[in-house]
TORKOL-4160 file (C-alpha; in steps of 0.2 Angstrom, whole numbers, padded with zeros to 4 digits, m for minus):
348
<pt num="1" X="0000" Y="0000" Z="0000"/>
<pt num="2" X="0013" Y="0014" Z="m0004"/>
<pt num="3" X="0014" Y="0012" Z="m0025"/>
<pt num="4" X="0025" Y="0027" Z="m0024"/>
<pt num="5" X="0037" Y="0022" Z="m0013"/>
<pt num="6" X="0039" Y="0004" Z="m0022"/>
<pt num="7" X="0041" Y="0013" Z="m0038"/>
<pt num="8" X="0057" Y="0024" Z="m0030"/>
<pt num="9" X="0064" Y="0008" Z="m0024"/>
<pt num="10" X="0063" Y="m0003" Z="m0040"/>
<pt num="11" X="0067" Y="0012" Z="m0053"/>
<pt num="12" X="0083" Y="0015" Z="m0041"/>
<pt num="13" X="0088" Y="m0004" Z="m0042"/>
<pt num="14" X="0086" Y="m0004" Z="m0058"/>
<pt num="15" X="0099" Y="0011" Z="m0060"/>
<pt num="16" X="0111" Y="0002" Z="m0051"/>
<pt num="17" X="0114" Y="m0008" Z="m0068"/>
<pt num="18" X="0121" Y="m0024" Z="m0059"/>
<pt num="19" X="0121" Y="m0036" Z="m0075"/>
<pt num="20" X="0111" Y="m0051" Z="m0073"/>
<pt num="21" X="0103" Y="m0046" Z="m0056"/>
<pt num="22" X="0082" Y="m0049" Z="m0056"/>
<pt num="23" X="0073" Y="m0041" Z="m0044"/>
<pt num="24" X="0058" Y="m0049" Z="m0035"/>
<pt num="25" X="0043" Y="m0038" Z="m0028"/>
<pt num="26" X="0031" Y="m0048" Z="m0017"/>
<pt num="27" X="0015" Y="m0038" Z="m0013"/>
<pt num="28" X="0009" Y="m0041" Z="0003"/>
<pt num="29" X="m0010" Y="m0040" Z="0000"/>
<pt num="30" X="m0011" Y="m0021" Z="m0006"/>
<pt num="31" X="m0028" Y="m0015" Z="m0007"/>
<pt num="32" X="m0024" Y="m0011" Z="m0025"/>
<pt num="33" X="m0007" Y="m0022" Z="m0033"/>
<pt num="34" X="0006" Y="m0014" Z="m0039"/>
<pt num="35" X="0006" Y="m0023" Z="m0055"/>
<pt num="36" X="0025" Y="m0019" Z="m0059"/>
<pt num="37" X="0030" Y="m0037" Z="m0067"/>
<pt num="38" X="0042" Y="m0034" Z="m0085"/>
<pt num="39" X="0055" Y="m0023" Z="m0086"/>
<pt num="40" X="0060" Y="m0006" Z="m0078"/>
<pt num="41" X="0078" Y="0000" Z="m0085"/>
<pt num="42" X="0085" Y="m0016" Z="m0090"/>
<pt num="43" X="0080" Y="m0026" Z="m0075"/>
<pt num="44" X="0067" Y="m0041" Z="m0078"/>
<pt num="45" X="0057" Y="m0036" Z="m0063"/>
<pt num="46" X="0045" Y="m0052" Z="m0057"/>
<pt num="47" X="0030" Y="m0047" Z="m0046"/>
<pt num="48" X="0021" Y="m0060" Z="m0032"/>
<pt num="49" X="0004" Y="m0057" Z="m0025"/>
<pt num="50" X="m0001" Y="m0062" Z="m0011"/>
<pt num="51" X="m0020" Y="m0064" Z="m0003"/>
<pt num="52" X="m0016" Y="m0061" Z="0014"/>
<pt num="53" X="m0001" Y="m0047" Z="0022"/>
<pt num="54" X="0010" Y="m0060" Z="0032"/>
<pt num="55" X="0021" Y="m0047" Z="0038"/>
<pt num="56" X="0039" Y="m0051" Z="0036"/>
<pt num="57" X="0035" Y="m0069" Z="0031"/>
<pt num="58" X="0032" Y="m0064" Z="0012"/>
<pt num="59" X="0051" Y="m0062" Z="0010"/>
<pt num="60" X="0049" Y="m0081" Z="0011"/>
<pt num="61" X="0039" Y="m0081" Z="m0003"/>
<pt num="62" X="0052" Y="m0070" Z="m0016"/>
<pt num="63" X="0067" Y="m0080" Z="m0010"/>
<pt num="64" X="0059" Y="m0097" Z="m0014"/>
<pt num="65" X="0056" Y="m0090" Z="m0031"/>
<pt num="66" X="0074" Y="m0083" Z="m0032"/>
<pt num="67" X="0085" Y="m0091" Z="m0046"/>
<pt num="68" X="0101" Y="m0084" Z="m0040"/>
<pt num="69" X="0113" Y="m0090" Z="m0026"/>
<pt num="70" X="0113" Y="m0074" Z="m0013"/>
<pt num="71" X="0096" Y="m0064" Z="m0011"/>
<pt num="72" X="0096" Y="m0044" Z="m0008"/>
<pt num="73" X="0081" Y="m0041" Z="0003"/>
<pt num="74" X="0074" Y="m0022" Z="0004"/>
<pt num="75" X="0059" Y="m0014" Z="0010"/>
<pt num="76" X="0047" Y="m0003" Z="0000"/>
<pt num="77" X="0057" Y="0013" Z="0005"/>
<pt num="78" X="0076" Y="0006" Z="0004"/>
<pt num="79" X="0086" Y="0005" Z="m0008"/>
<pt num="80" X="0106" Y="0002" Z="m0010"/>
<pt num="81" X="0115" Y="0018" Z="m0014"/>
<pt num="82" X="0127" Y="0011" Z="m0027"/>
<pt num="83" X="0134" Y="m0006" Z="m0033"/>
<pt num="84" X="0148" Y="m0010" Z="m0019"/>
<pt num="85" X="0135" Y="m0023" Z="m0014"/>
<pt num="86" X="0141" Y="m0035" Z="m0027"/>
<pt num="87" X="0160" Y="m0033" Z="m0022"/>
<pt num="88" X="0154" Y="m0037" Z="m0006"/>
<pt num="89" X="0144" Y="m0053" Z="m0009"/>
<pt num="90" X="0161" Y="m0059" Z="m0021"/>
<pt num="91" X="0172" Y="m0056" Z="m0007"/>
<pt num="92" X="0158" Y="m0067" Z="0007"/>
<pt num="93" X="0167" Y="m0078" Z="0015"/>
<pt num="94" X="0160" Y="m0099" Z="0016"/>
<pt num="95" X="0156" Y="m0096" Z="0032"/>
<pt num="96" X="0149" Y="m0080" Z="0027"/>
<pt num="97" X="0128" Y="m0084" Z="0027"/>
<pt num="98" X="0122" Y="m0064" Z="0027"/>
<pt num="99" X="0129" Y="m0049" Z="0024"/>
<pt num="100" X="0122" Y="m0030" Z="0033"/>
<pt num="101" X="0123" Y="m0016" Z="0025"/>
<pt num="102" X="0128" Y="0000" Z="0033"/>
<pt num="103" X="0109" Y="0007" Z="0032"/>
<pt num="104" X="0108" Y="0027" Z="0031"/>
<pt num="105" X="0092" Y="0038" Z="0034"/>
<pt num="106" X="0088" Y="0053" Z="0025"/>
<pt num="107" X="0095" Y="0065" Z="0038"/>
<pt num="108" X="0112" Y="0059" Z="0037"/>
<pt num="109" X="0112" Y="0047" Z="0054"/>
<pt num="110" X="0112" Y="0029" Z="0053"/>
<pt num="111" X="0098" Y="0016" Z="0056"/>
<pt num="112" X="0096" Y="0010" Z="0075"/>
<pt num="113" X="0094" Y="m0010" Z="0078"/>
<pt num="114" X="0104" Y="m0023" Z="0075"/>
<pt num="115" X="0121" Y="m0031" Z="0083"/>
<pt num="116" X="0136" Y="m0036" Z="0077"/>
<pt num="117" X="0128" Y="m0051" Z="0070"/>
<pt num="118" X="0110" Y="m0047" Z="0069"/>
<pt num="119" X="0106" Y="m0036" Z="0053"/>
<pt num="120" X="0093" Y="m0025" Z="0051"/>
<pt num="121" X="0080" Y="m0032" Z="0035"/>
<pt num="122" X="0077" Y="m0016" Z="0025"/>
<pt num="123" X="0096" Y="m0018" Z="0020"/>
<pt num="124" X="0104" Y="m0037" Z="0021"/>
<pt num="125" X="0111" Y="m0049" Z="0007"/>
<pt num="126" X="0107" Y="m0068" Z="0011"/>
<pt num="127" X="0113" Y="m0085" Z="0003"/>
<pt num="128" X="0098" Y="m0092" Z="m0003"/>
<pt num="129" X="0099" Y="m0110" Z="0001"/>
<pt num="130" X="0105" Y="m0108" Z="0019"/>
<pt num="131" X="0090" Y="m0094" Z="0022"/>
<pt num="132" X="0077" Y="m0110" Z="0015"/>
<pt num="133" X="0086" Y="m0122" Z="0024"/>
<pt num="134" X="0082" Y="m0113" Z="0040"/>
<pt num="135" X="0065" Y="m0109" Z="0037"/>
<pt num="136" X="0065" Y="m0091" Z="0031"/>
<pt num="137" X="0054" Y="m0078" Z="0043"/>
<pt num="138" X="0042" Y="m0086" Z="0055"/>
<pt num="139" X="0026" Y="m0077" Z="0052"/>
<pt num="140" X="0020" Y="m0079" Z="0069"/>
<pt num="141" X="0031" Y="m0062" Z="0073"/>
<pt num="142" X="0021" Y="m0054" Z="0057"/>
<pt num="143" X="0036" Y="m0041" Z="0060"/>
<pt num="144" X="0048" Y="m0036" Z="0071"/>
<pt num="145" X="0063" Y="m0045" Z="0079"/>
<pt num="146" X="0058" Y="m0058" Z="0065"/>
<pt num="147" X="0077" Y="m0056" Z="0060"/>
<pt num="148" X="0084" Y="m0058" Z="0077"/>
<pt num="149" X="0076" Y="m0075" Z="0078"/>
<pt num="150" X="0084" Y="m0080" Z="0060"/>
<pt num="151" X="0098" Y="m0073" Z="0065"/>
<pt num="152" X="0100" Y="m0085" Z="0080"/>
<pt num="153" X="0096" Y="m0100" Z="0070"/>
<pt num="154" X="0108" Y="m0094" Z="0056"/>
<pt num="155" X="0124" Y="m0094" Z="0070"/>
<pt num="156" X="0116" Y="m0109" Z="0077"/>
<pt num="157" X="0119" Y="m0117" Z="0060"/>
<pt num="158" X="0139" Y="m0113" Z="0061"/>
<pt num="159" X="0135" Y="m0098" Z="0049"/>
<pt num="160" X="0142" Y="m0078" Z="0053"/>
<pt num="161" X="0135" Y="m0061" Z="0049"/>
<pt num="162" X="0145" Y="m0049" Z="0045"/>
<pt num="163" X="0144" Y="m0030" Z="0042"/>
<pt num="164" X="0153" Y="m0025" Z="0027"/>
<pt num="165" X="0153" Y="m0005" Z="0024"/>
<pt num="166" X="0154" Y="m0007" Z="0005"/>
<pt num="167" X="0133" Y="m0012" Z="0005"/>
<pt num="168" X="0127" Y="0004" Z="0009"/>
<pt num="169" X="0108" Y="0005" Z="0010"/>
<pt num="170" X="0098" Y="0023" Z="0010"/>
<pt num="171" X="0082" Y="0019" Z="0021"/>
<pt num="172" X="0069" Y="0033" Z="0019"/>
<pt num="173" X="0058" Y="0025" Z="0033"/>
<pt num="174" X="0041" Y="0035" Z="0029"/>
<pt num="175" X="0030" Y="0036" Z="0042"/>
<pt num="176" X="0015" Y="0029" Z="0032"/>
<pt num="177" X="0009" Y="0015" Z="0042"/>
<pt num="178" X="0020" Y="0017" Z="0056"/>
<pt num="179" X="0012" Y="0019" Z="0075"/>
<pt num="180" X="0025" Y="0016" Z="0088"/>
<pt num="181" X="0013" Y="0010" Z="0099"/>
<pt num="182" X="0009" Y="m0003" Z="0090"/>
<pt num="183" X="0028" Y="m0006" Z="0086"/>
<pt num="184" X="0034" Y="m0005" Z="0106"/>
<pt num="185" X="0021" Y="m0019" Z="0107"/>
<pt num="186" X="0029" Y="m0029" Z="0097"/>
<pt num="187" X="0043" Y="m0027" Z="0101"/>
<pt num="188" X="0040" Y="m0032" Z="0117"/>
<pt num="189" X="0032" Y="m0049" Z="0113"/>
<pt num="190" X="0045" Y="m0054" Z="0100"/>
<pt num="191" X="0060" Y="m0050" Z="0107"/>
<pt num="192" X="0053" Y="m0059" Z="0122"/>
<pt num="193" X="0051" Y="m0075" Z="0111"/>
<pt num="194" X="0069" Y="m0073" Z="0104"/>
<pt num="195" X="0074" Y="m0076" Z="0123"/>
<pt num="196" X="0062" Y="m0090" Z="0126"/>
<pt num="197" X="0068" Y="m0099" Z="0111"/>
<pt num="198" X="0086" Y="m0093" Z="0109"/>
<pt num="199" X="0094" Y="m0092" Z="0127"/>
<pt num="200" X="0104" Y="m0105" Z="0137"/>
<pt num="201" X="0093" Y="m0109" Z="0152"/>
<pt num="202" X="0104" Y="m0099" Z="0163"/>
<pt num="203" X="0101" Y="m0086" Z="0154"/>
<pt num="204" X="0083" Y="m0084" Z="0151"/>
<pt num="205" X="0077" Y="m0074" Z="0166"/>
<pt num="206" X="0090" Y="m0061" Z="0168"/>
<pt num="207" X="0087" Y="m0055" Z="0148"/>
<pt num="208" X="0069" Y="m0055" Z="0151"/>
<pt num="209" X="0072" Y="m0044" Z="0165"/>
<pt num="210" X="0084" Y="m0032" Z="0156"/>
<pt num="211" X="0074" Y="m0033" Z="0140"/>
<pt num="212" X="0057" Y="m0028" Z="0150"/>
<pt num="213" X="0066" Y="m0014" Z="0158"/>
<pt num="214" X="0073" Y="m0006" Z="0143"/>
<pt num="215" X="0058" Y="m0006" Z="0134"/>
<pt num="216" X="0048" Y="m0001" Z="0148"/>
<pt num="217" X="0060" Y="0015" Z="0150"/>
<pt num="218" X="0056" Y="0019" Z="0132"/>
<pt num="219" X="0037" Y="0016" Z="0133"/>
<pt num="220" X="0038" Y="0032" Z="0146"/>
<pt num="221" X="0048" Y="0042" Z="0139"/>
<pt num="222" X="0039" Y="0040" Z="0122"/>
<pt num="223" X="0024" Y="0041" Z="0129"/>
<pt num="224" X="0015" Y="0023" Z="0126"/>
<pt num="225" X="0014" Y="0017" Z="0143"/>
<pt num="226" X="m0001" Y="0009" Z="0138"/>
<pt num="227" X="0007" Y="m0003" Z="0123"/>
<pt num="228" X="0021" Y="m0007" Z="0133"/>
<pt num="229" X="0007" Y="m0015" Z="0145"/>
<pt num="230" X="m0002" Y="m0025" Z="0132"/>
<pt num="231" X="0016" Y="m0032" Z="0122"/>
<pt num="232" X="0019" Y="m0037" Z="0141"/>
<pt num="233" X="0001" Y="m0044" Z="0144"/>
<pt num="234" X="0005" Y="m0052" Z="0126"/>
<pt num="235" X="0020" Y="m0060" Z="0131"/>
<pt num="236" X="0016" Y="m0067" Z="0146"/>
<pt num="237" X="0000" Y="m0077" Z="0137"/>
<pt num="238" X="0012" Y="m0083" Z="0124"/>
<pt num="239" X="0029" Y="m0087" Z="0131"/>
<pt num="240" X="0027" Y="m0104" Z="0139"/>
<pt num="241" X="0022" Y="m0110" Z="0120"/>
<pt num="242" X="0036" Y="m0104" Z="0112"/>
<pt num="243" X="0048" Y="m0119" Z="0105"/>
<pt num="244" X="0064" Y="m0120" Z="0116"/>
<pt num="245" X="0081" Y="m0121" Z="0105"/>
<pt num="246" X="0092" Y="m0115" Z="0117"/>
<pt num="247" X="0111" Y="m0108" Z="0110"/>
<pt num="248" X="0128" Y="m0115" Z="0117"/>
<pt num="249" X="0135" Y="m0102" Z="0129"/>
<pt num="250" X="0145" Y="m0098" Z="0114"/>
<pt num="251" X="0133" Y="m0095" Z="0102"/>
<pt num="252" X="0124" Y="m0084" Z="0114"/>
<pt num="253" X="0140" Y="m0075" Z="0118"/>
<pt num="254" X="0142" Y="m0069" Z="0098"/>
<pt num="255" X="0123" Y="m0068" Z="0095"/>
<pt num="256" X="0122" Y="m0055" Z="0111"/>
<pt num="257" X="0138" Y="m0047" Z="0104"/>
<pt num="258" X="0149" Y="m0051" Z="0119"/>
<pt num="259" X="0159" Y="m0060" Z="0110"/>
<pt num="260" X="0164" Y="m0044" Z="0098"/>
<pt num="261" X="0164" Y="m0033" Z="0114"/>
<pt num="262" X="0176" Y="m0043" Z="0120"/>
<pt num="263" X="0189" Y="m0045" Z="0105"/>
<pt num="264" X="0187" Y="m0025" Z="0106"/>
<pt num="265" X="0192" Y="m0024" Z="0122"/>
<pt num="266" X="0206" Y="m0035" Z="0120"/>
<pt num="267" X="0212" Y="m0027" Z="0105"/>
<pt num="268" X="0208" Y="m0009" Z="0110"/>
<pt num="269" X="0213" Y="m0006" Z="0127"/>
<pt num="270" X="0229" Y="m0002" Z="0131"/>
<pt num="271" X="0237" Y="m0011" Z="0146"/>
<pt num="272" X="0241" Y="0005" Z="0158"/>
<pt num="273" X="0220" Y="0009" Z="0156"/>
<pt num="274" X="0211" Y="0006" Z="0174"/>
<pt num="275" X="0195" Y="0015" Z="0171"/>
<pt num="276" X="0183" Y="0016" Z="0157"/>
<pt num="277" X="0168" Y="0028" Z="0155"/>
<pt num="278" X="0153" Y="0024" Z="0144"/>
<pt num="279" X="0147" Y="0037" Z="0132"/>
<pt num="280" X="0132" Y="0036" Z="0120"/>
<pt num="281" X="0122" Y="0023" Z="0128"/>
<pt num="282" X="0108" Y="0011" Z="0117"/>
<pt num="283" X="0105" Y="m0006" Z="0116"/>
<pt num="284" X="0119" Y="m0019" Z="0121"/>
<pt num="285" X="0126" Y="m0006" Z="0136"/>
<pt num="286" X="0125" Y="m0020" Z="0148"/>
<pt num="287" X="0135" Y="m0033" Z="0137"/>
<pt num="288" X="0149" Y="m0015" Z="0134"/>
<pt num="289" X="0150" Y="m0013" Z="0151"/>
<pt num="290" X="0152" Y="m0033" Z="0157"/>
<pt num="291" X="0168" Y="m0033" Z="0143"/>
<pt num="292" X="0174" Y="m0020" Z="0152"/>
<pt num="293" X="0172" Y="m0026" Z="0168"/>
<pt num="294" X="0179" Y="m0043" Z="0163"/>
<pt num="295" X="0195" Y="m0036" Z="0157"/>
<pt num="296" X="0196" Y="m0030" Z="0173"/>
<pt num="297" X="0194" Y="m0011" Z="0170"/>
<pt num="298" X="0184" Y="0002" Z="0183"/>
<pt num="299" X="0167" Y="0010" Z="0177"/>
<pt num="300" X="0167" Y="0029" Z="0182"/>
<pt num="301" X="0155" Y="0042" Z="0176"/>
<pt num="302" X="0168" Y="0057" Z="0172"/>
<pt num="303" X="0172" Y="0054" Z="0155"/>
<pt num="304" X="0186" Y="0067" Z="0156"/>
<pt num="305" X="0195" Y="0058" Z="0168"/>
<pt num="306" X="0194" Y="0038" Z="0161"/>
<pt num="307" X="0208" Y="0032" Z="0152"/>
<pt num="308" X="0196" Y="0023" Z="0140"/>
<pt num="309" X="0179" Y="0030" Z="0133"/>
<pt num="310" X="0170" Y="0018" Z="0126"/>
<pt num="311" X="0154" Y="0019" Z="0116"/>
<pt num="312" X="0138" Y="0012" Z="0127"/>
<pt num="313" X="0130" Y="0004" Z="0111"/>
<pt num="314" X="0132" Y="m0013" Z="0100"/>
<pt num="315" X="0119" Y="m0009" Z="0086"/>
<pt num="316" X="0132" Y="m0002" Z="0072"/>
<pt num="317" X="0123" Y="0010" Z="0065"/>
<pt num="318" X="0122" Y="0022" Z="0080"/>
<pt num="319" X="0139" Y="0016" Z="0085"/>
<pt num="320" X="0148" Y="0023" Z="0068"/>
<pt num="321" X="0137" Y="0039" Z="0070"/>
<pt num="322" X="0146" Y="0038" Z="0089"/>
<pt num="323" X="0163" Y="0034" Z="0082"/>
<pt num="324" X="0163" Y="0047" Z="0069"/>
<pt num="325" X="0158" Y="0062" Z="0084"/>
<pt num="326" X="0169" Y="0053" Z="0095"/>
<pt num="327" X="0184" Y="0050" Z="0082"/>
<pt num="328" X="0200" Y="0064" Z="0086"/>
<pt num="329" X="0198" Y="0055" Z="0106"/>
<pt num="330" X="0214" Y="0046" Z="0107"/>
<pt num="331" X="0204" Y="0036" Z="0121"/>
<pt num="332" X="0191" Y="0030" Z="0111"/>
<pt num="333" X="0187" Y="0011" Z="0110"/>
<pt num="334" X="0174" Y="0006" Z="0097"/>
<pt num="335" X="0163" Y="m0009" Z="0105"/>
<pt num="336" X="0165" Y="m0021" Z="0090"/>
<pt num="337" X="0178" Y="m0020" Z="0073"/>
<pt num="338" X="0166" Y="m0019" Z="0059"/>
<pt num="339" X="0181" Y="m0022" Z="0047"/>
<pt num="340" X="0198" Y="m0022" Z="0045"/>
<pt num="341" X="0197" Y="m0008" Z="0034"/>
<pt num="342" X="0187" Y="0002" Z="0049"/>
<pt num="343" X="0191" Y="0015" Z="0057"/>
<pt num="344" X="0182" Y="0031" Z="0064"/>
<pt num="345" X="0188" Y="0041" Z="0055"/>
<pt num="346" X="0176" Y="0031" Z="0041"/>
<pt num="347" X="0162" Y="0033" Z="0048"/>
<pt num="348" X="0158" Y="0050" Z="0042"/>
């Protein structure tokens, strides 16, 4: 239900002049189909309708009728910004089974979301056979979280995400259709079924209480008190049937991002350092700070004083936007290495 938008996305693909690429639309029970099957530019464009919206599930759909080996999957309103996607999926890895783009908005910051290996689905590259083999998207979290849940089964499977800056993604995000009510809400209930199904057993209560508590701080400070209670009321009526498939500690360590804050931390801090400060704090403070701790480093709140100031967020897009207004500090420690070729200077 936004023609226009779709029509954007699919002309700007098709200027991208990648030879031999097809691109996919899957409409998702639009009250009037888009109708866009043939050509636009050069690329073959192939269209799937469906006759109910299954949220993020529909991908499923377009990637079963893919007929190349990796899969570029966008929303409506993003589209990649050049062809550095290609080099990127030439240059994957075996173990390699998804690639995230670097995602930008239209005001120059980068998307929110994601960890070091969780993309964000507006802007990700897939091989095709391991995204089938897993399952695709459940369609019981219609939308959101739905790629932290495949993103858990896909390093279940021995597989990595990786970010690799050269996928750059322009995400126009409009706000046709969007109510953060109703996305809090969801949020709540499906990162709560990520828990249930995806934590070692050790685990399980301690992220449900962290995970509760961070969205409860954003419910009042975005005004939707209200939806935070029913994702909650949701969540609690649903938990006990979700399937357990609980990650080694391992798995859980890179899915979390410890694992990365870690290798930062080891490679980033110099051995004379005793205290840290966190600075720019979003989602994955806690696993910043544990790294930190662990390395045996002191936590202060004077920033100006510590002899490392590291940034208090794992999602990368916020974290480059951090490390580019953070880059001339000589103390700076970037949570996670997005690349070799990284550095914060680049993130401008």
């Amino acid at each position: 239900d936004r023609a226009a938008e779709l029509s954007r996305t699919v002309r700007a693909v098709a200027e991208l002049g990648i030879d031999g690429a097809e691109l996919i639309v899957v409409d998702n029970a639009s009250a009037e189909p888009s109708r866009l099957s043939g050509t636009v530019g050069g690329l073959r464009v192939r269209e799937i309708g469906l006759p109910t919206n299954i949220g993020a599930a529909a991908r499923n759909a377009g990637a079963r009728e893919a007929r190349h080996d990796w899969i570029v999957m966008l929303d409506d309103d993003s589209q990649p910004l050049d062809a550095g996607l290609v080099n990127a999926i030439a240059d994957a890895g075996p173990r390699t089974g998804a690639i995230a783009a670097d995602i930008v908005l239209p005001d120059g910051s980068r998307e929110p979301g994601g960890l070091p290996e969780v993309f964000v689905g507006c802007g990700v590259a897939i091989r095709r056979e391991l995204f089938l083999a897993l399952g695709g998207y459940d369609r019981s979290f219609d939308y959101y979280a739905e790629e932290y849940d495949l993103c858990a089964r896909l390093i279940a499977s021995g597989s990595r995400v990786v970010l690799d800056p050269r996928f750059r993604v322009l995400h126009r995000k409009v706000s046709t259709g969007r109510d953060f009510g109703v996305i809090l809400q969801r949020l709540v209930r499906n990162n709560g079924w990520v828990i249930a199904r995806h934590a070692p057993a050790g685990e399980v209560e301690s992220e449900l209480g962290a995970m509760l508590r961070r969205y409860a701080s954003i419910a009042e400070r975005e005004g939707v008190v209200e939806a935070f209670a029913r994702g909650q009321a949701e969540l609690r009526g649903t938990i006990d049937a979700q399937p357990r498939s609980p990650m080694t500690d391992a798995h859980w360590d890179r899915f979390t991002g410890l694992t990365a804050a870690r290798r930062a931390v080891e490679v980033g801090v110099p051995e004379s350092a005793r205290t840290a400060a966190i600075v720019e704090p979003g989602k994955g403070e806690s696993v910043v700070r544990r790294a930190l701790v662990e390395h045996g480093l002191i936590i202060v709140g004077d920033a100006s004083s510590a002899d490392v100031v590291a940034i208090g967020t794992l999602s990368p897009g916020p974290m480059l936007d951090a490390a580019a207004r953070f880059g001339d500090d000589p103390r700076l420690l970037v949570p996670w290495i997005v690349s070799d070729a990284f550095s914060p200077s680049r993130a401008a």
